[in-house]
N, C-alpha and C positions, 0 to 999 in steps of 0.2 A: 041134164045130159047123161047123168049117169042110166036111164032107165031106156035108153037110147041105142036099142041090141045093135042097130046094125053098123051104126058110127063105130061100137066098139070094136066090131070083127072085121073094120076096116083098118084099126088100130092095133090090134094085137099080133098081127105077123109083123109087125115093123118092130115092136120091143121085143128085146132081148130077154127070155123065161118071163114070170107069169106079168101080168098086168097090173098095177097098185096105185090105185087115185085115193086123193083126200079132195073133200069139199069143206074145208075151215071157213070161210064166209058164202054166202050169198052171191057175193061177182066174182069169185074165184075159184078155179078148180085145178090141181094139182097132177101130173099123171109122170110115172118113172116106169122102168120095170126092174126086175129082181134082179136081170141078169147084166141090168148095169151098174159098172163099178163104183162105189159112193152114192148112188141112185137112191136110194133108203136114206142115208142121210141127210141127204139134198131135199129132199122130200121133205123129212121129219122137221129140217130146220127151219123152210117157207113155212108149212103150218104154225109154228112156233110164231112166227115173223107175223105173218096174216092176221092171225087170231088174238097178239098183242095189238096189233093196229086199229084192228077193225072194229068199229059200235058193237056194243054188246047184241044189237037188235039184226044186226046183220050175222055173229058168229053162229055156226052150224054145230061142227062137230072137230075134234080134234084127232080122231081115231081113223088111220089110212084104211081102206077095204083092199082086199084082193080080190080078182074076178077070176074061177072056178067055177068053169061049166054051165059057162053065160049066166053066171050069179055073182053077187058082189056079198061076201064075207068079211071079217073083220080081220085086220092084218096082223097074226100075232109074231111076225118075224121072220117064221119057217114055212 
């Protein structure tokens, strides 16, 4: 989904400043924006949550991206 342009530029006028998904397992995907309040948190703690649950054969990645200029970047908080 993430590779998904135009799904996303359906989704980013409705979040509040930039866009930030995690994909921590295989069935799950994760999506906040910057400009909501706790939003990063909330985020950081489902991955957290996910990726303790989930079979090792199913986890992806634990690292949120940001999307910047219909690219998806690695989320370092700023």
């Amino acid at each position: 989904l993430l590779l998904v342009d135009h799904l996303w530029d359906q989704f980013e006028p409705q979040l509040p400043g930039e866009t930030v998904a995690a994909v921590p397992a295989r069935d799950a995907i994760l999506i906040t924006g910057t400009g909501i309040p706790g939003g990063i948190a909330s985020l950081e703690n489902a991955i957290d949550q996910i990726w303790n649950r989930s079979e090792q054969r199913l986890q992806l990645s634990r690292s949120p991206l940001v999307r910047r200029n219909k690219s998806w970047h690695v989320f370092d908080g700023s």
